[in-house]
C-alpha positions in Angstrom: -0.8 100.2 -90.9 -3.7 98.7 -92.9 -2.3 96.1 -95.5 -3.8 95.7 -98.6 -5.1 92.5 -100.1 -3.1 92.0 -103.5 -4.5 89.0 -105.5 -1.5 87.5 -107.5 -2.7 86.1 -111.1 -0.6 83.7 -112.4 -1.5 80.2 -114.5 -2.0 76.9 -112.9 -2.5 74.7 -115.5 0.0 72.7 -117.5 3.2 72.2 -115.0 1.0 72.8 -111.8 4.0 71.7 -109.7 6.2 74.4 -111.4 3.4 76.9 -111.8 2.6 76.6 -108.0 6.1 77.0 -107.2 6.4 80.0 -109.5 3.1 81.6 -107.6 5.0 81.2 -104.3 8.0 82.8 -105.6 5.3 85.8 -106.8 4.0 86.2 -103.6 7.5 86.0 -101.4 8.6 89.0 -104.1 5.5 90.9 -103.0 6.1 90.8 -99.5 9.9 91.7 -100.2 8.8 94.7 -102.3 5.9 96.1 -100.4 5.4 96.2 -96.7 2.1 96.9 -96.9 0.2 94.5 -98.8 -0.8 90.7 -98.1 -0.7 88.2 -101.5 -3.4 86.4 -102.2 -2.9 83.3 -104.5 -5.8 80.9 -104.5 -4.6 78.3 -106.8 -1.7 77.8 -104.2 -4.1 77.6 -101.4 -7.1 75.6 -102.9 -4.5 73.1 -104.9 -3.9 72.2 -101.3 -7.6 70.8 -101.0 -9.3 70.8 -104.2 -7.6 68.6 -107.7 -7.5 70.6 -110.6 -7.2 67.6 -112.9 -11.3 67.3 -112.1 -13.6 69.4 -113.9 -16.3 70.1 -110.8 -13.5 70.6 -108.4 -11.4 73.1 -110.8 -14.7 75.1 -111.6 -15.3 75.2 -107.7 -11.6 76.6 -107.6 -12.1 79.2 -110.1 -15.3 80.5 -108.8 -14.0 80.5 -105.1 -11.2 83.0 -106.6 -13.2 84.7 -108.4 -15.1 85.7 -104.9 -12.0 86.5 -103.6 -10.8 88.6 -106.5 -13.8 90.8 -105.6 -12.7 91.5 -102.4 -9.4 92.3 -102.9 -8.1 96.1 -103.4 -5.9 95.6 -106.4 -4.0 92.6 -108.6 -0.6 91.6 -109.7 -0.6 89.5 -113.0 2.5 87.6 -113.1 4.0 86.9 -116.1 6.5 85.6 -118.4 8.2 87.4 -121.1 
């Protein structure tokens, strides 16, 4: 079966150790709730690599998930209510 790429929107800033945590936690509940997709989190990924607290390296960030937000066959915004 062909998965689909689901990009998971969810905020970084603020409390990025809690808001990267949370993103995990989005994209493990993905996986649990659909066996055929494949979550796609960039700020998890690139916080591996790039800092956020700079402004060239957060701007590189966004527009390398922007890229992959065009690729991708649908989105999940997660959020708090």
């Amino acid at each position: 079966m062909r998965k689909k790429l689901v990009y998971i929107c969810s905020p970084c800033r603020g409390d990025i150790e809690k808001n990267i945590e949370k993103a995990q936690r989005y994209c493990r509940e993905a996986v649990e709730l659909w066996d055929d997709v494949i979550p796609i989190a960039p700020h998890v990924y690139f916080t591996q690599f790039l800092d956020d607290a700079k402004q060239e390296e957060r701007a590189a960030g966004m527009d390398m998930g922007l890229s992959l937000l065009a690729v991708s066959y649908t989105h999940l915004r997660a959020h708090e209510t």
